[in-house]
N, C-alpha and C positions, 0 to 999 in steps of 0.2 A: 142087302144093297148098302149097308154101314162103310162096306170098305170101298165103293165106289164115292158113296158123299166125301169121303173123306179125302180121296184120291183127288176129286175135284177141287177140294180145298185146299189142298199140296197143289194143285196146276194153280189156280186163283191164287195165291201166295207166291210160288215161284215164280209166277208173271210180272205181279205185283213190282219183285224184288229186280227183274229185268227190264222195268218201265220206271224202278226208282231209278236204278244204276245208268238207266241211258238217260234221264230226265238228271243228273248230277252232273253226270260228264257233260253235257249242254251248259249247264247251269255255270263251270266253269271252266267254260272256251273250248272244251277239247270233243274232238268227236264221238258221236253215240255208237257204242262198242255194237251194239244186236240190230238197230234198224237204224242207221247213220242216212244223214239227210245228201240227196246227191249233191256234188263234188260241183262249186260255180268253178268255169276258166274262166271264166269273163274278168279281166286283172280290172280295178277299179280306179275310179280316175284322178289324176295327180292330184286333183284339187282336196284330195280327204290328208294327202302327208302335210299339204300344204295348204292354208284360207286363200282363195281367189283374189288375187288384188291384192293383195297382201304383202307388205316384205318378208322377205325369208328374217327368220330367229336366228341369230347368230348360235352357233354350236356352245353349248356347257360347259368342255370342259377342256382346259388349257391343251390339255397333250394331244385331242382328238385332233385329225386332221381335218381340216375344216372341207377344203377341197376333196374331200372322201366322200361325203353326204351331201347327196343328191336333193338341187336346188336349194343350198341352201350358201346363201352370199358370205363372202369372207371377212374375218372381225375387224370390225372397226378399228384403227390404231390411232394410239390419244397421240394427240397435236404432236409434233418434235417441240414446239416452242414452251410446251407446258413442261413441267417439272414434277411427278406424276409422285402423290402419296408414298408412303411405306405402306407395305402388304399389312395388316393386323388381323388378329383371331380375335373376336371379342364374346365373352362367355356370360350370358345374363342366367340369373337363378331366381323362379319364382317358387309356391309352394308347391307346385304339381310338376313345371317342368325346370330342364337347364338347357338355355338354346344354345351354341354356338354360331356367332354370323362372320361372314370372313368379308371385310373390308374391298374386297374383289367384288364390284358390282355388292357389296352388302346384301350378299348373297346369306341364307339361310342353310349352313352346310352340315349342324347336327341338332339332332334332338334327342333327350335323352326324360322318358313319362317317371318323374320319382315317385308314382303311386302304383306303379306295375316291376316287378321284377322279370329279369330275364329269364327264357324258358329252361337254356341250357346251365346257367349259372346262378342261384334265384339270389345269392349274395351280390349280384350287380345291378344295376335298374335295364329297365327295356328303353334299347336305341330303335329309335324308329328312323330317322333322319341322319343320315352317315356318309362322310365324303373322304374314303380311304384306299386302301390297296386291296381290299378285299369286297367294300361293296362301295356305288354309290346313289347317291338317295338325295337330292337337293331342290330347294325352291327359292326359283331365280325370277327377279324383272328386270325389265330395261326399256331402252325406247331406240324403234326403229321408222326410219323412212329417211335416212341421212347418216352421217357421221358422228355420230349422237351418243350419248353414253347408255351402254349397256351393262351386264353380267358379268362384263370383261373388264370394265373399267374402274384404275385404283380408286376407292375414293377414302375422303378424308371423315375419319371417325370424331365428331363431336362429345369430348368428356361430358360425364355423368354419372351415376352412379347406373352400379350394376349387379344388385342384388335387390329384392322386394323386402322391405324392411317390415317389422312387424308395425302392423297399424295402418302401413300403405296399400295402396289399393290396386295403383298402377306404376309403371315405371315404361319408360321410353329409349330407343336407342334411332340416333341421327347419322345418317350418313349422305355428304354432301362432294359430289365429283365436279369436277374440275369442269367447264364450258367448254362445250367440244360445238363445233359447227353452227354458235351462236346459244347453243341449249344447255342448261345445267337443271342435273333432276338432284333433288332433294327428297332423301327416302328415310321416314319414321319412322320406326316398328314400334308397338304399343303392346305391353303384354298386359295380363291383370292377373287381378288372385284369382286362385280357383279355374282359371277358363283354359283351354285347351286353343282355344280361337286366339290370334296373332293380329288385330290393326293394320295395316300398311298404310302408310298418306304418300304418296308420291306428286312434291308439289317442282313444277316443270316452268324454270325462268327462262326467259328469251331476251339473252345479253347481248343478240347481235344487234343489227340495223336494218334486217328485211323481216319479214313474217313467216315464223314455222308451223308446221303443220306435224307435228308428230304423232306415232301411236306407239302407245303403252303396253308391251306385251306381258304376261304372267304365265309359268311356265315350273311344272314339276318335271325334275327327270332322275332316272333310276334304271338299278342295270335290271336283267328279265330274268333273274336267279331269285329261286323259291325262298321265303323269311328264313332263318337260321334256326332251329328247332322244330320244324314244321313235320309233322307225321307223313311217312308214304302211305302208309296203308290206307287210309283215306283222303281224297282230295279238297281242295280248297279253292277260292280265286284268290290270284296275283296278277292284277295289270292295270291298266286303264280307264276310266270312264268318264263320261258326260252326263249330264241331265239339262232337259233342254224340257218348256211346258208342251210342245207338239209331240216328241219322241219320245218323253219322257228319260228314264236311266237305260243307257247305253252304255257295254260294259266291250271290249277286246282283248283277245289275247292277242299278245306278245307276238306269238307267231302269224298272225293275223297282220299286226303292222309288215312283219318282217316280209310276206307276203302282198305287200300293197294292196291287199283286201279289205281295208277299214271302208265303212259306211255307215259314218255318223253327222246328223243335222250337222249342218257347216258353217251357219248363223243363227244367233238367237238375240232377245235382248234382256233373257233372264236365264237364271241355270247356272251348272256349276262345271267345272271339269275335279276331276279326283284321280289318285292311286287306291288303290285299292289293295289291301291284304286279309289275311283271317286276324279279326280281333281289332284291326287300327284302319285307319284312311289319314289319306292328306288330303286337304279342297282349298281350290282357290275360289272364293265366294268375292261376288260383285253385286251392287246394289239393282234391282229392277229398273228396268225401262232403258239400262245402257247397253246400245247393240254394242256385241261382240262376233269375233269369229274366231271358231273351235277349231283346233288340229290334234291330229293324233301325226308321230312320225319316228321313225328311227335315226339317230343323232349318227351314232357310232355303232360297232359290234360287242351285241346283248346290254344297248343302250337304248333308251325311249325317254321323248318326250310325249306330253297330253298337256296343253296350254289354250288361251285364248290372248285376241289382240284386237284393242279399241281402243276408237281413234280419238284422240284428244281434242281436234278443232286448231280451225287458225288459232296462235298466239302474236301478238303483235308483238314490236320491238318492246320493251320493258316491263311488258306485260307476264303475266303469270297464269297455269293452270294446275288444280289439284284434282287427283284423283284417288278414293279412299276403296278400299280394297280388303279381305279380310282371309287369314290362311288358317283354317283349322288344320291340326296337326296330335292326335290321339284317337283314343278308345270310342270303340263304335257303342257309345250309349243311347239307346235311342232317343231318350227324352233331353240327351244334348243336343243330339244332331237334330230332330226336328225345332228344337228352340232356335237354330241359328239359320237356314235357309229350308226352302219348300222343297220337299222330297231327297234332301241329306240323309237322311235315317235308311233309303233305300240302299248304302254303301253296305247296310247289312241285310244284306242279299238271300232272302228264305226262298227264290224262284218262284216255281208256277203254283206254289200253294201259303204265297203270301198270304192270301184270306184270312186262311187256318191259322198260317203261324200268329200273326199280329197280335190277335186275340188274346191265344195261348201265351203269347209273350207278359203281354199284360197283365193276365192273371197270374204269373211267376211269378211278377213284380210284387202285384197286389200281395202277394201270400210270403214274399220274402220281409216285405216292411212289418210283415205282422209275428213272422218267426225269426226273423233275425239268423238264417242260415239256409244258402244256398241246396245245400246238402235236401235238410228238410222241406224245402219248397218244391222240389224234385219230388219227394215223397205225397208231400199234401195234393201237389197239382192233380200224381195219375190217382191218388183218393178221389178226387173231386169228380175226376172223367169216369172213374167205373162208377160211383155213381148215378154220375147223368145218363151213360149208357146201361146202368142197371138192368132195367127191364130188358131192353135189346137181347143181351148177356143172358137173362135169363130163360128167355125165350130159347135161344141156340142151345145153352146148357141140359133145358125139360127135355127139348127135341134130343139131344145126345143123349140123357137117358131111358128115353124111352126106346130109341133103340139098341140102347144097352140090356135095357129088360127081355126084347124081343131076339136079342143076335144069338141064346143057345136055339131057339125057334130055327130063325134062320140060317146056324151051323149045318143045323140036323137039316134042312130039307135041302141045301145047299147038296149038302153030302150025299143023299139019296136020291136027289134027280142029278147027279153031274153029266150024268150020259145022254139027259135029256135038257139040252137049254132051253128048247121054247115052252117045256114045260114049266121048266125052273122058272124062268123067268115072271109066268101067269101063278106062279104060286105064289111068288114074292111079291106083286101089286095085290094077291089077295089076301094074304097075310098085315099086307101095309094100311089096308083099308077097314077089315076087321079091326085091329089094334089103334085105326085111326094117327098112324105115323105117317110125317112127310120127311122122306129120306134127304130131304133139299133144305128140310126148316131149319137146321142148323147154320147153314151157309151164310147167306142176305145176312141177320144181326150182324156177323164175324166180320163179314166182308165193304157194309159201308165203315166200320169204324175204324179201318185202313188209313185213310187219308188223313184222320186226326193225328193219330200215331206218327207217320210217318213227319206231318209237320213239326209236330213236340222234338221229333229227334232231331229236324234242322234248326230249331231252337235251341237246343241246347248246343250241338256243333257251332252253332255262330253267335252264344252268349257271347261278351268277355267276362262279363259279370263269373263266371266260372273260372277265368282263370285264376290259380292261386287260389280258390275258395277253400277254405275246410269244409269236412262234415265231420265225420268223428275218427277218433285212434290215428287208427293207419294213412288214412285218405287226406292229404294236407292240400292236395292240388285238384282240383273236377275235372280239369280241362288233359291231364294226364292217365296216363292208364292208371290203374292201381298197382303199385309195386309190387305187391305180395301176392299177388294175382287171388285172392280171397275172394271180391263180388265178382269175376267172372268164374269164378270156381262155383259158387253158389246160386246162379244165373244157370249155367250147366247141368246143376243136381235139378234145379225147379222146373226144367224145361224138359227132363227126363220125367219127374214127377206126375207133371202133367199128362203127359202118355201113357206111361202108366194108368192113371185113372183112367183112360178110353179105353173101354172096346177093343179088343184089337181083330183086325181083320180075317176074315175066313183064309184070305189066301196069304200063304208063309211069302211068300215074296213081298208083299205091300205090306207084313206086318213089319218086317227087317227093316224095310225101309223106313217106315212109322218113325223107328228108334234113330235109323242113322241121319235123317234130315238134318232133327237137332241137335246131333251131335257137330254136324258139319255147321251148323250155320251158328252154334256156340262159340266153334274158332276164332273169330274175329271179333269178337267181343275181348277175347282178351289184350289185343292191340287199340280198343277201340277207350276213350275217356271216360275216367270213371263214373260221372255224370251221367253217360250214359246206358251206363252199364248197369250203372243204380236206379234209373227209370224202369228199362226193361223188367227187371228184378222183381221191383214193387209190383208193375204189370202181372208180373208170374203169381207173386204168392196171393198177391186180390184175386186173380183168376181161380187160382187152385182153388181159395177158401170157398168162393162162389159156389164153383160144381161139386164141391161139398159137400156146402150146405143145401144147395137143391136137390141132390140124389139121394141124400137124405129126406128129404121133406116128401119128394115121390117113392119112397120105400125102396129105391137104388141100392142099399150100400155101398160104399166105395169099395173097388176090388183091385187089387192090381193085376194088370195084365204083363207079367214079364216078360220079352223077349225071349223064344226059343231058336236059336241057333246051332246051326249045327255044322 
């Protein structure tokens, strides 16, 4: 009954792998390929494109036609009386990043992270923030509830310096528009060393003579085209989200806005909105206790915006109102992103087996600061796991050889009752019982430590800390396949090895199969990052060594059982 446990153990794995793969496809935004959740018609209500009460956000981007998207009012035009700035690019460089802001609403129209090279070119930095003919990617404010300067509006660029010098710590860039409808907003941006998070102070004077009332919107948009380097063979998320302390993070696709299907909290007075990619996020973070209201919406075609809009308060005539504001804009580290707002760290998205991942994450860290190589910490981690699950491991291992010692037993009477099953089958519970074998005790160890696994490898797919990383020779990148395909070539051999050391089953059909599973399911390792390809790896050869040395120590020998084909 060796080739039946085993058989079971190929279904419990092949399920496994079809509750990972629909649990992935959920995880970002697309539907679950084998048990897909039924289909809502129910279209969702205008109030999710757009916050209730609300004014509509003026459209992003110059060329869009404004009058094309749906509810959404048309730009403000500055005074005829006024005499409107020149357009300017202005290019700030700290250690980490180089922003460009364009004097248009002082708007935030590139980013470029100088401690991350890009995937496709590693001799360029990685652009995350880009407002061109091929993508765009931008984080705009302004103020609406009037004729009031927005996203749209020239303003005039305040000289300063625009480079972070050695020794400084921060640097500031001012941009002040013209008084439209009695209102002039005044907008800072504050970068500093080291930090990936952006300051905004948006302070809002009232040069008329009656009392305004404005609100201050914040607002990322970006077209719904996958990052530029990005793998097909494995999926990632690209689009939207919220966190809210009731709903917590709320994440949509793309084709979800496009479908007026969004259904996300629609007021809070804490929380964040973000873009969302593999490896980076944008957020626009606001300080606690200011209500806001959240929108997800489609601007233009394979355009979205995810913003929020609070309300500033009367401002009397001469009076003034400032509102501080903060835009992170890089690499999902976690112990950045939880330093700077409550549940930011969630933009790196491990799903329904967050539990597991966190942990695990933690302990990579732990064991990275202690080896100083990515590479190796990958190595040290699944040490650390076969260990813990040792015993488990060895329990499923003893049980495997023990019915390795009993299967020529079992060949032979196999063979000689085949004409009788109910026979056969009472010889084999008494053979089982005699020998004191459970043909099941190998399964349960295997099978809860599934879930660990499977978390580590969403760890690793959603490091950044991998990209770029070396380990050794050949392997300069973790986050990439391996070029010379050498560890999935070796990943391949170990996974054949291991079969080999089983048993193989009485019946020629289940034993072919035995061999071709891991041949097929090796495939994809070689598309898959080296990273992780290097975890599996170490899994293989800890495993081999294990059943070893166990069938060793139970008088086993190790045998290989080679495929007979014919």
């Amino acid at each position: 009954m060796n080739d039946i446990r085993r058989t079971i153990l190929w279904v419990i794995f092949g399920f496994a792998m079809v509750l990972l793969w629909d649990k992935w496809q959920v995880h970002n935004g697309k539907q679950a390929t084998f048990f897909p959740a039924p289909a809502t018609t129910a279209a969702a209500p205008a109030a999710t494109a757009q916050p209730s009460g609300a004014a509509s956000v003026p459209a992003p981007i110059a060329a869009a036609p404004t009058a094309a998207v749906p509810g959404t009012a048309a730009v403000p035009a500055l005074t005829g009386a006024l005499a409107p700035a020149a357009r300017e690019q202005v290019v700030v460089t700290t250690d980490v990043l180089r922003l460009t802001f364009d004097s248009e609403g002082g708007s935030l129209t590139h980013a470029e992270l100088l401690k991350y090279a890009d995937m496709e070119d590693k001799s360029k930095n990685f652009e995350l923030l880009d407002q061109s003919a091929q993508r765009v990617y931008v984080a705009q404010t302004g103020l609406i509830g009037g004729n009031f300067p927005t996203h749209k509006t020239v303003m005039t660029v305040v000289p300063g310096a625009r480079e972070l010098k050695e020794g400084e710590d921060t640097l500031t860039v001012r941009f002040e528009s013209p008084a439209m409808d009695g209102a002039k907003l005044v907008k800072t941006w504050t970068v500093k060393r080291g930090a990936y998070s952006v300051a905004v102070q948006h302070d809002v004077l009232n040069t008329g003579a009656a009392e305004l009332s404005p609100q201050l919107y914040l607002q990322l948009v970006r077209d719904g085209n996958k990052p530029p380097g990005e793998s097909s063979f494995y999926s990632t998320f690209t689009g939207p989200a919220v966190y809210t302390p009731e709903k917590k993070y709320q994440k949509v696709e793309f084709k979800k806005i496009e479908e007026n299907k969004v259904d996300i909290e629609k007021s809070a007075t804490s929380g964040y909105v973000a873009m969302v990619q593999h490896y980076f996020a944008t957020a626009w973070l606001l300080g606690d206790g200011i209500p806001r209201d959240l929108f997800m919406r489609k601007v233009d075609a394979n355009l979205y915006s995810v913003g929020m809009i609070t309300p500033l308060g009367p401002i009397a005539p001469g009076a003034s109102k400032t509102l501080e504001a903060r835009l992170f804009a890089g690499p999902q580290i976690e112990k950045t992103l939880e330093s700077l707002s409550p549940g930011l760290e969630l933009v790196k998205d491990y799903g329904w087996l967050t539990i597991l991942a966190k942990p695990l994450y933690w302990l990579l860290d732990k064991l990275h600061s202690f080896l100083g190589n990515w590479g190796w910490s990958i190595v040290g981690l699944v040490l650390l796991l076969k260990i813990l699950f040792y015993w488990l491991n060895a329990k499923a291992y003893a049980s495997m050889a023990k019915m390795k010692a009993i299967n020529p037993k079992i060949t032979e009477m196999r063979e000689r009752l085949k004409d009788k099953p109910q026979q056969m089958q009472q010889e084999m519970m008494r053979i089982y019982r005699e020998e004191k074998v459970n043909p099941m005790g190998g399964c349960f160890p295997i099978v809860i430590q599934i879930p660990v696994f499977i978390a580590l490898y969403w760890v690793l797919l959603s490091s950044v800390e991998m990209r770029n990383a070396p380990w050794i020779g050949w392997i300069h990148d973790l986050s990439s396949p391996d070029p010379f395909f050498i560890l999935p070539v070796l990943m391949t051999l170990s996974s054949l090895l291991q079969t080999a050391l089983n048993p193989a089953p009485p019946d020629p059909m289940q034993a072919k199969m035995m061999w071709i599973m891991p041949l097929m399911f090796s495939v994809m390792f070689f598309f898959f990052p080296a990273g992780l390809v290097l975890y599996w790896l170490t899994n293989n050869i800890l495993s081999i060594a294990q059943q070893w040395l166990i069938n060793t120590r139970m008088g086993v020998p190790p045998q290989f059982n080679l495929p007979k084909f014919k």
